[in-house]
KOLSEMAR-221518 format. One line per 3 residues: number of its first residue (from 1); their letters; for each residue x, y, z of C-alpha. Coordinates in steps of 0.25 Angstrom, whole numbers. Example, Ala and Ser with C-alpha at 12.3 -4.5 7.8 and 13.67 -1.06 7.14 Angstrom:
2
1) AS) 49/-18/31 ~ 55/-4/29
//
This chain:
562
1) XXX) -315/-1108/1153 ~ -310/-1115/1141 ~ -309/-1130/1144
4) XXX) -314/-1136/1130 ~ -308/-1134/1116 ~ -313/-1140/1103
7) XXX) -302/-1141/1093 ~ -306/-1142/1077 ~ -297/-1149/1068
10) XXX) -286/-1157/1073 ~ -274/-1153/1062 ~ -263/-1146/1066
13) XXX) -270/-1134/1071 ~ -278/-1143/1080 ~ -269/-1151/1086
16) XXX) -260/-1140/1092 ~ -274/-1135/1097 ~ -277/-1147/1102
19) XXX) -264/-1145/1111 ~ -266/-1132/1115 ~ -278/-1134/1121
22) XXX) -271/-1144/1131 ~ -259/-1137/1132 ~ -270/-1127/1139
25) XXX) -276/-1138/1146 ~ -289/-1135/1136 ~ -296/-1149/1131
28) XXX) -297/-1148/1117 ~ -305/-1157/1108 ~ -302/-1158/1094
31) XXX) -310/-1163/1082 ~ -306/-1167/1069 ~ -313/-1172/1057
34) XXX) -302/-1180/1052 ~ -298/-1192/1058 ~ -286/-1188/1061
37) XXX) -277/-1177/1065 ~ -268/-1168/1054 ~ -278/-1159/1048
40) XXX) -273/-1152/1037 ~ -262/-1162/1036 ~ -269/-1176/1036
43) XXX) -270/-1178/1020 ~ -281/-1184/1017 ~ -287/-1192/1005
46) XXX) -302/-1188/1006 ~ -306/-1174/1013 ~ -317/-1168/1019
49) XXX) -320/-1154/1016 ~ -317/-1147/1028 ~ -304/-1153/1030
52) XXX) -291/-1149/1028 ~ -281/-1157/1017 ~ -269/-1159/1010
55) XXX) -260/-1164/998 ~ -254/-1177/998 ~ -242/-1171/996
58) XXX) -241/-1161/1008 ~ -230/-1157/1014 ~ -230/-1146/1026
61) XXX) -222/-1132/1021 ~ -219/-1129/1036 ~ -205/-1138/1042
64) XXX) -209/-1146/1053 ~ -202/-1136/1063 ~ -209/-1126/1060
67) XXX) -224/-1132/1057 ~ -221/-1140/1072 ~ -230/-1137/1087
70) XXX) -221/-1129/1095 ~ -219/-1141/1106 ~ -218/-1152/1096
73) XXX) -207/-1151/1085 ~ -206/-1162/1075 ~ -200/-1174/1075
76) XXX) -187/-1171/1069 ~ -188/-1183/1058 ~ -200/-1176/1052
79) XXX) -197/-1169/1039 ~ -196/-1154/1040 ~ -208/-1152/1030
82) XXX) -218/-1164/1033 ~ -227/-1171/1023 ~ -241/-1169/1028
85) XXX) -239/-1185/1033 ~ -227/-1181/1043 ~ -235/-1170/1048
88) XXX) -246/-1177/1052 ~ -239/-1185/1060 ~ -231/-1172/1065
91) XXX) -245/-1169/1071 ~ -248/-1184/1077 ~ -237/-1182/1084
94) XXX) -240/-1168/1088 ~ -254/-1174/1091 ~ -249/-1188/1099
97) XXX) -239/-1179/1108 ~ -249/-1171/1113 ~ -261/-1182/1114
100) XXX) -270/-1173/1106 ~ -276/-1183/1099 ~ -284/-1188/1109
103) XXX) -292/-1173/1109 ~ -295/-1176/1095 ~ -309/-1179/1090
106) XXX) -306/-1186/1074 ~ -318/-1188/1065 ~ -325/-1175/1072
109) XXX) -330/-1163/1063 ~ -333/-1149/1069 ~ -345/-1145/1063
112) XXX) -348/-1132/1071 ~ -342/-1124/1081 ~ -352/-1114/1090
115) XXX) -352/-1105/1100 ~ -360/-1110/1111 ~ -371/-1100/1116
118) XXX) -364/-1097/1128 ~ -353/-1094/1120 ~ -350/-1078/1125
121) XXX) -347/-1085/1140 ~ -342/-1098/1137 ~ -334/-1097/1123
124) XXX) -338/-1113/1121 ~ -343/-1118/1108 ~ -350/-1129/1101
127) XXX) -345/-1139/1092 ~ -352/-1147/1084 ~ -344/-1158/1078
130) XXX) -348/-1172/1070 ~ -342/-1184/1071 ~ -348/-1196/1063
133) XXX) -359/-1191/1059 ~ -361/-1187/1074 ~ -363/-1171/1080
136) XXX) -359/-1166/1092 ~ -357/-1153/1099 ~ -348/-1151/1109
139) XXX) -345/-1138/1118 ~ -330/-1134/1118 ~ -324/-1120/1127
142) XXX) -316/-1118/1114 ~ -313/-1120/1100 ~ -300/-1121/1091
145) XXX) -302/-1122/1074 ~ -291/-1129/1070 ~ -295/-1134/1054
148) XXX) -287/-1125/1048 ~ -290/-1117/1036 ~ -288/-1129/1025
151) XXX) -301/-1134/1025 ~ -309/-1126/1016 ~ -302/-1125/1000
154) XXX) -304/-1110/994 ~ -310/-1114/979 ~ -313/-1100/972
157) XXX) -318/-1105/959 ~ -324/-1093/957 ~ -312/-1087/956
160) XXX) -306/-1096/944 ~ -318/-1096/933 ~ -322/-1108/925
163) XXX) -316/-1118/935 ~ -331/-1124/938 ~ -332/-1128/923
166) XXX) -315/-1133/925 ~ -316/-1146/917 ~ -305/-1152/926
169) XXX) -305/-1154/941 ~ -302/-1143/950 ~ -300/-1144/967
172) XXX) -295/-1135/977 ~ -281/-1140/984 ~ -289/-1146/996
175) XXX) -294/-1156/987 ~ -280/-1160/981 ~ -274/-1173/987
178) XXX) -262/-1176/976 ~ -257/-1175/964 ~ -264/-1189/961
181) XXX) -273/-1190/947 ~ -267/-1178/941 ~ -257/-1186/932
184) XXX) -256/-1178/920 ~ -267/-1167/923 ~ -266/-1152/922
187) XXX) -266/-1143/935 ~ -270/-1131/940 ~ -267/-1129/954
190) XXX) -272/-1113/959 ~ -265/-1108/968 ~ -252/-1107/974
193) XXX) -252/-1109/989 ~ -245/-1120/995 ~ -255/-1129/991
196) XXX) -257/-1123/976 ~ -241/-1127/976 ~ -240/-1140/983
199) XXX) -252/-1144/975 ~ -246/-1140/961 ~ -232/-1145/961
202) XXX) -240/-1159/969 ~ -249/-1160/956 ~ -236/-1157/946
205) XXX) -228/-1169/949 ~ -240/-1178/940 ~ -249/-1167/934
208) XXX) -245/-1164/919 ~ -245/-1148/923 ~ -248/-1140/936
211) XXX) -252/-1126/933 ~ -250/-1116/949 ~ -259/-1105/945
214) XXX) -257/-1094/956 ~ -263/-1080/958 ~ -250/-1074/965
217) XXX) -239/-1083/965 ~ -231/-1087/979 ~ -218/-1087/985
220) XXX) -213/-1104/985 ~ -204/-1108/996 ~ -199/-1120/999
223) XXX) -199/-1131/1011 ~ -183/-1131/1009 ~ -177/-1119/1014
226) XXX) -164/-1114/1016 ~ -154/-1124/1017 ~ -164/-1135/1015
229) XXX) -172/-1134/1029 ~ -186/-1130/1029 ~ -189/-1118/1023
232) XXX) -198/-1113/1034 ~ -187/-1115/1045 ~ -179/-1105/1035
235) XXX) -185/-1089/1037 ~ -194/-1091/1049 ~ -186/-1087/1062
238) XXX) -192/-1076/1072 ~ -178/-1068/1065 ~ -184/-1070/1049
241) XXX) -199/-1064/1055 ~ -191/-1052/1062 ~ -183/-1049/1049
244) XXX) -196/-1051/1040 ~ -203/-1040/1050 ~ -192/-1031/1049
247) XXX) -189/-1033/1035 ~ -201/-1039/1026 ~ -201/-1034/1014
250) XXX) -185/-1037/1014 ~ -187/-1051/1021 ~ -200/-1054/1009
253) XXX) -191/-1050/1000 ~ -178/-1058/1003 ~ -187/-1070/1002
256) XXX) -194/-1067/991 ~ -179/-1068/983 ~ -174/-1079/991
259) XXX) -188/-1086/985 ~ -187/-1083/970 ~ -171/-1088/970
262) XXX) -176/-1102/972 ~ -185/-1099/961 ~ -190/-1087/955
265) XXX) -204/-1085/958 ~ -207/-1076/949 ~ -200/-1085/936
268) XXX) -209/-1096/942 ~ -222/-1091/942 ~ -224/-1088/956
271) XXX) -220/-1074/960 ~ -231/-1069/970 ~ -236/-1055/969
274) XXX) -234/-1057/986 ~ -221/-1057/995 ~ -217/-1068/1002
277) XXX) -222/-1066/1014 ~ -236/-1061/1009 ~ -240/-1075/1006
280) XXX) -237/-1090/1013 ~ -228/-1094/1002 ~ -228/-1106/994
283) XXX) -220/-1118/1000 ~ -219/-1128/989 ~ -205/-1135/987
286) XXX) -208/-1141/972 ~ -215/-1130/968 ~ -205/-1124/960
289) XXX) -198/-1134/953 ~ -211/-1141/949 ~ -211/-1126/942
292) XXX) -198/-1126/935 ~ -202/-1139/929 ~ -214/-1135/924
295) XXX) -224/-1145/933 ~ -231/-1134/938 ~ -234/-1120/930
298) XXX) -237/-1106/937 ~ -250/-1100/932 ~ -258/-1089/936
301) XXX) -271/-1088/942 ~ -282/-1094/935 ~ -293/-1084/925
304) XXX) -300/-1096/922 ~ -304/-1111/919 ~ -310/-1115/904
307) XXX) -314/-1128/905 ~ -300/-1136/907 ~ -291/-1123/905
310) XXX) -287/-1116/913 ~ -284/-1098/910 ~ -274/-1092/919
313) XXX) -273/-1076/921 ~ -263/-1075/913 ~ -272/-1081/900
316) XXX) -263/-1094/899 ~ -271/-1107/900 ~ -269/-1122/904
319) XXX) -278/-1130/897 ~ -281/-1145/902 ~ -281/-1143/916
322) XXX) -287/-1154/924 ~ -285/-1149/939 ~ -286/-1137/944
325) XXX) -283/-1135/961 ~ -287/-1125/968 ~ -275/-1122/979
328) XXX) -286/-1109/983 ~ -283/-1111/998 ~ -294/-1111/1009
331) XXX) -307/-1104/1016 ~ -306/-1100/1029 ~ -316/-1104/1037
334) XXX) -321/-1116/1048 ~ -336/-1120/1044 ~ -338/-1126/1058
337) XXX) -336/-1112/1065 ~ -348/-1101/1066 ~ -347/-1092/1053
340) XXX) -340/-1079/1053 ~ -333/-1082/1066 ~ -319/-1079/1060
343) XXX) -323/-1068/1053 ~ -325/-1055/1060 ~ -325/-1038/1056
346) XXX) -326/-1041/1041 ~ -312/-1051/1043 ~ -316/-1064/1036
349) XXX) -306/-1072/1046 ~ -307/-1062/1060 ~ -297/-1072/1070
352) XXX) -289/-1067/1080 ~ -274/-1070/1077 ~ -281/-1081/1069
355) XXX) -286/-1090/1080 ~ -299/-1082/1086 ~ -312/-1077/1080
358) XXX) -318/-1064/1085 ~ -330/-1061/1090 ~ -330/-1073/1101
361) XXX) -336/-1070/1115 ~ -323/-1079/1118 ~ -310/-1083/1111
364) XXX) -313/-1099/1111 ~ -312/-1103/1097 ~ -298/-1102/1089
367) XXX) -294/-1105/1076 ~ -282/-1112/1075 ~ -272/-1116/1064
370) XXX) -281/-1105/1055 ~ -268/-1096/1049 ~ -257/-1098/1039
373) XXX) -244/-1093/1039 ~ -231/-1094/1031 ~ -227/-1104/1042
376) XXX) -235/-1117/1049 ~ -246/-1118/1055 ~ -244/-1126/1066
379) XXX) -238/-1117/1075 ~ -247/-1108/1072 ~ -259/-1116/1077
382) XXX) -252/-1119/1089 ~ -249/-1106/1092 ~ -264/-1102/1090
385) XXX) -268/-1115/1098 ~ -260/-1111/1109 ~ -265/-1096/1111
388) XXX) -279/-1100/1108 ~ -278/-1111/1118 ~ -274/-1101/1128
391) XXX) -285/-1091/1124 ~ -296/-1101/1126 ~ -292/-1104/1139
394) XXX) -291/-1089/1144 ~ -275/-1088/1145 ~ -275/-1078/1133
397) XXX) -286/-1068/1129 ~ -288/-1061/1115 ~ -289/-1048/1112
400) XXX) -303/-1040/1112 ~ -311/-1042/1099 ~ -307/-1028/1093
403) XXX) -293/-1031/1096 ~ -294/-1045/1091 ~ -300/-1038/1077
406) XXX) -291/-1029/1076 ~ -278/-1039/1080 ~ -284/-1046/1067
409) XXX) -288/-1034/1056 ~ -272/-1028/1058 ~ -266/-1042/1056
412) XXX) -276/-1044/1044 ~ -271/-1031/1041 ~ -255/-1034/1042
415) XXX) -258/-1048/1035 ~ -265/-1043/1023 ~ -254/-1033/1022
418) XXX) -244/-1045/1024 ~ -249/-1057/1016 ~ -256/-1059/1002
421) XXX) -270/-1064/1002 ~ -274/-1062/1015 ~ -288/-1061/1013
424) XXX) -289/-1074/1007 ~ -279/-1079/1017 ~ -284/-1073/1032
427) XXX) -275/-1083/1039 ~ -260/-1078/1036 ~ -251/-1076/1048
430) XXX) -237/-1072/1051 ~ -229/-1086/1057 ~ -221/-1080/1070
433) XXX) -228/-1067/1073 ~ -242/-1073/1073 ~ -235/-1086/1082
436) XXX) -229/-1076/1092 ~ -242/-1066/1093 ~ -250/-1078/1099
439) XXX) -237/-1085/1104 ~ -235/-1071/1112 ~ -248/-1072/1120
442) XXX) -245/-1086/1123 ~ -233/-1084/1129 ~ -223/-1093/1120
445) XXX) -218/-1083/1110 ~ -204/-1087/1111 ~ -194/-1075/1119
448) XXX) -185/-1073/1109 ~ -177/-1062/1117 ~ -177/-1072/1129
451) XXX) -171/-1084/1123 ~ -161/-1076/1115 ~ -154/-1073/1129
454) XXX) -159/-1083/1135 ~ -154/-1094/1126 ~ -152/-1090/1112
457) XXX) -147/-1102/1104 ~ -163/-1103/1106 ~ -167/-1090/1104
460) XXX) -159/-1089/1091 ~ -165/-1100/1087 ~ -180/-1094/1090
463) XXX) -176/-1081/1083 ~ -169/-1085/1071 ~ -173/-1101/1071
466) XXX) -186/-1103/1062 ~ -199/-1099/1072 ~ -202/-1114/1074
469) XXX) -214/-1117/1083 ~ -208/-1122/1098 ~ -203/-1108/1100
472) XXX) -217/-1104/1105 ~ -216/-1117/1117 ~ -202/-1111/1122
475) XXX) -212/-1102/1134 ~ -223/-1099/1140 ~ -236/-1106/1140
478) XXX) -234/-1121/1132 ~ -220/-1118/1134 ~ -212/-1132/1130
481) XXX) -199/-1138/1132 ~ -195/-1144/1120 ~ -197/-1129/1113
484) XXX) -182/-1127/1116 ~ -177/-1140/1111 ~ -187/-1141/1100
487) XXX) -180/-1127/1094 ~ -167/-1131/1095 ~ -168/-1144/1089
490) XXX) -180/-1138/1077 ~ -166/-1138/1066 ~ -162/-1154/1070
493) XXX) -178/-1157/1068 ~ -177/-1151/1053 ~ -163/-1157/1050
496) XXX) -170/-1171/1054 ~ -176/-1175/1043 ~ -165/-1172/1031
499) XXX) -155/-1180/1040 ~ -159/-1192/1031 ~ -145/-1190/1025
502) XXX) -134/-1184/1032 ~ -125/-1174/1026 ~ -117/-1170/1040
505) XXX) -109/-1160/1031 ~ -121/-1152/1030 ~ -123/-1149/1043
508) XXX) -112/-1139/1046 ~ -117/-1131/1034 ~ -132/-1130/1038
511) XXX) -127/-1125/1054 ~ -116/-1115/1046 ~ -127/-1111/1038
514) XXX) -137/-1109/1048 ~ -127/-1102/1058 ~ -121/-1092/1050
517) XXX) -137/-1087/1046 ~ -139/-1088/1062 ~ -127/-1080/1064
520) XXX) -130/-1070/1053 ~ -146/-1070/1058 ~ -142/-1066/1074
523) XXX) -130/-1056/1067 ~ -142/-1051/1060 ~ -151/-1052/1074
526) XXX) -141/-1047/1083 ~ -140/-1032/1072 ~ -155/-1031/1072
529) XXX) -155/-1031/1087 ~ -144/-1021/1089 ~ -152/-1012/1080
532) XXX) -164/-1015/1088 ~ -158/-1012/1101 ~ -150/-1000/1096
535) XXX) -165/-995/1090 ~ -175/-999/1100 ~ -173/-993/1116
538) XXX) -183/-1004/1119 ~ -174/-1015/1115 ~ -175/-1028/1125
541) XXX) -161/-1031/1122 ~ -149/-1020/1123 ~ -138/-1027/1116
544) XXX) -146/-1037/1106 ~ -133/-1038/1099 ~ -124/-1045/1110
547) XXX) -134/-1056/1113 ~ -135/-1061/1100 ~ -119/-1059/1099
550) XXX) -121/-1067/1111 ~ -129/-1077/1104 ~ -120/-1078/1093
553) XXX) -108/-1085/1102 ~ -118/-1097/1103 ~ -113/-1110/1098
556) XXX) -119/-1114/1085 ~ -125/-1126/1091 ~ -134/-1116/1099
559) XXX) -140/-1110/1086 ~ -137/-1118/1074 ~ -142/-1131/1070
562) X) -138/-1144/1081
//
């Protein structure tokens, strides 16, 4: 039986793992290198290799609503897109509410983690960790991996010819800290992923010239969405996911022209050969005005370096180039862990809705916090943390092997079909439908049908309000009581931090606004339903169409913004 749990890394990904082990009445030890918690997000001046970093001038492209634990929303005076500062001390919070910081074992590196010979009865493991210049091997039931995938940098100087002999300095984005020493140089930043853009526009504003060089261009959104609120609360409802099901290529495409009226992409350099959703997009707010003012110029892909020239493919060359970083991304892979144990069947990353390695006697090592999404990871880690949790304690089972296998070649199968560089990028899921698969078998995915008869002003606000995280804690096992509240008050939580000026006026535009859009969205809702109803013998409701006709005589207060 599972009693003892070591927890690796203590970042985000840990922490909640930290609390799912005691929301299971598991006793989780955690250990972290660093002396402190924060992971990813605790800049810091010197790094070691195996460790995650960041900018100086981070800030998180998730809102706060939407990167939060499902039972713990942010303090409302919190900016709705943190500095890497505030949300640090988002998770201190998180960490000092739930007294995990007493499991925590700082100034402690994991060197090895090994099945014990007993291992096809017990499930237990060895873990061999050091701690000032002292080893120790300790026996645990379980194991959770929670370091994350930003800790080895991806540098394919083979693929960029004369770099060795490069005459200036180059470094991959891991290594970069701030714009600080480069007054007046020339740089080439590759790559155009978030960091690529964060990193170019950071560098343009005391460099003499930044040059983007990118393969395939990207879609840029920005923070500030409709209306001015974050731009990932705009799009993101249980609604937006159904249409873009039922009608992708028309949703994709919607977007894609509502994107190149802000700026057109293709004008500016940056039309991708991908649609929208085939790819995490770019979220960079600065990005295209240091563009249009010429801070920062679009290149193509490198051919080559000639001493301190650089040749694009398109033959033009800059000349004088004094930095060149590698925004390249990251390998996959835990150096601590047994080699080949995520990869299985000729899959280089073989993990069972991306938390379980096949081919164990028993499922007592996860992997949390190992996905991207065009969303935050947070509740995704969460999510995992609490299915996992349930798993090692024999509440929940998995699948057989060759079911497991083949649950993970057809959804390699659909991603590759889905999403752009998918072998280079193993870790891509889709935000609500990968939450509710694992938030099904829990038990807390949220009865959408339920709480629109039961009490709709909160169903509406489930179906057509942005997919925040506290919708998974209203049932069932680590069911909370602030859930309810916390989704009713989630639109005074954003509004919080702009109030440092008041323009009352305002108001009764933004609630017209957003009431007219929810009026025409159920309009919308209560159509499709007839249709469905009419169409489909096995319909659950008869008369979709009257409920939400029902739903509609609601006061605004119930629905609109308090």
């Amino acid at each position: 039986m599972v009693r003892t749990v070591a927890v690796i890394g203590a970042g985000p990904s840990g922490l909640t793992s930290i609390k799912g082990c005691l929301e299971e009445g598991l006793e989780p030890t955690c250990f972290e290198s660093s002396d402190d918690i924060g992971g990813l997000w605790r800049f810091k001046e010197c790094v070691d290799p195996g460790r995650a970093n960041i900018y100086q001038s981070v800030i998180i492209n998730s809102s706060k609503e939407m990167m939060s634990y499902s039972d713990f929303p942010p303090p409302a005076d919190l900016p709705n897109n943190m500095h890497h500062t505030q949300l640090l001390i988002y998770l201190r919070l998180y960490a000092e509410a739930f007294d995990l910081l007493k499991h925590i074992q700082f100034q402690t590196a994991v060197l090895s983690v090994r099945q014990r010979p007993d291992f096809h009865v017990s499930g237990q493991w060895e873990v061999e960790t050091e701690r000032s210049g002292h080893r120790e091997t300790l026996v645990f039931d379980a194991v959770m991996v929670c370091t994350g995938h930003f800790t080895q940098p991806h540098l394919p100087l083979s693929d960029f010819p004369g770099i060795e002999e490069f005459e200036g300095k180059y470094l991959h984005s891991w290594e970069y800290r701030s714009a600080e020493g480069l007054q007046g140089k020339r740089v080439v930043v590759v790559g155009i992923g978030n960091s690529g853009g964060d990193i170019a526009v950071d560098a343009s504003r005391i460099a003499e010239q930044v040059y983007l060089s990118t393969r395939r261009g990207a879609w840029v959104v920005s923070r500030v969405g409709e209306g001015g609120l974050p731009g990932d609360l705009v799009g993101t409802s249980r609604w937006d996911r159904l249409m873009q099901t039922l009608f992708p290529s028309w949703i994709a495409s919607s977007i894609e022209n509502k994107v190149n009226q802000i700026f057109n992409h293709r004008l500016y350099g940056l039309q991708p050969k991908h649609g929208f959703f085939a790819q995490i997009p770019v979220v960079n707010d600065d990005l295209p005005g240091r563009i249009i003012s010429g801070r920062v110029l679009i290149k193509p892909n490198i051919r080559e370096v000639r001493g301190s020239s650089v040749v694009f493919e398109d033959g033009s060359v800059v000349d004088k180039v004094d930095v060149v970083v590698f925004a390249t991304g990251y390998n996959y892979n835990y150096p601590f862990l047994p080699s080949g144990l995520l990869a299985n069947s000729g899959l280089p990353l073989c993990l069972y809705r991306h938390v379980f390695p096949l081919g164990l006697a028993r499922p007592s090592l996860a992997i949390v916090g190992f996905v991207c999404n065009l969303g935050a990871i947070n509740p995704l880690a969460e999510m995992q943390a609490r299915w996992a949790t349930r798993i090692f304690k024999g509440l929940l089972t998995l699948p057989p092997e060759k079911a497991m296998l083949q649950d993970i070649k057809r959804d390699t199968s659909t991603l590759q079909n889905r999403f752009a560089c998918l072998e280079r990028h193993p870790l891509q899921v889709d935000h609500i439908p990968y939450l509710d698969s694992m938030a099904k078998e829990i038990g807390v995915r949220p009865n959408l049908l339920w709480l629109l008869l039961t009490e709709p002003g909160l169903g509406l606000r489930v179906l057509l309000g942005p997919c925040t995280p506290y919708q998974y804690r209203l049932r069932g096992p680590g069911q909370w009581d602030g859930a309810r509240q916390a989704i009713l008050t989630q639109w005074e939580r954003v509004a919080q931090p702009f109030k440092t000026r008041i323009a009352p006026q305002e108001e009764n535009k933004i609630r017209f606004s957003f009431s007219l859009k929810l009026v025409l969205t159920m309009s919308g809702t209560a159509i499709l339903l007839t249709l469905f109803s009419r169409h489909s013998a096995s319909s659950v409701l008869s008369h979709p169409a009257d409920i939400l006709a029902k739903v509609c005589t609601l006061p605004e207060t119930m629905w609109g913004h308090k």
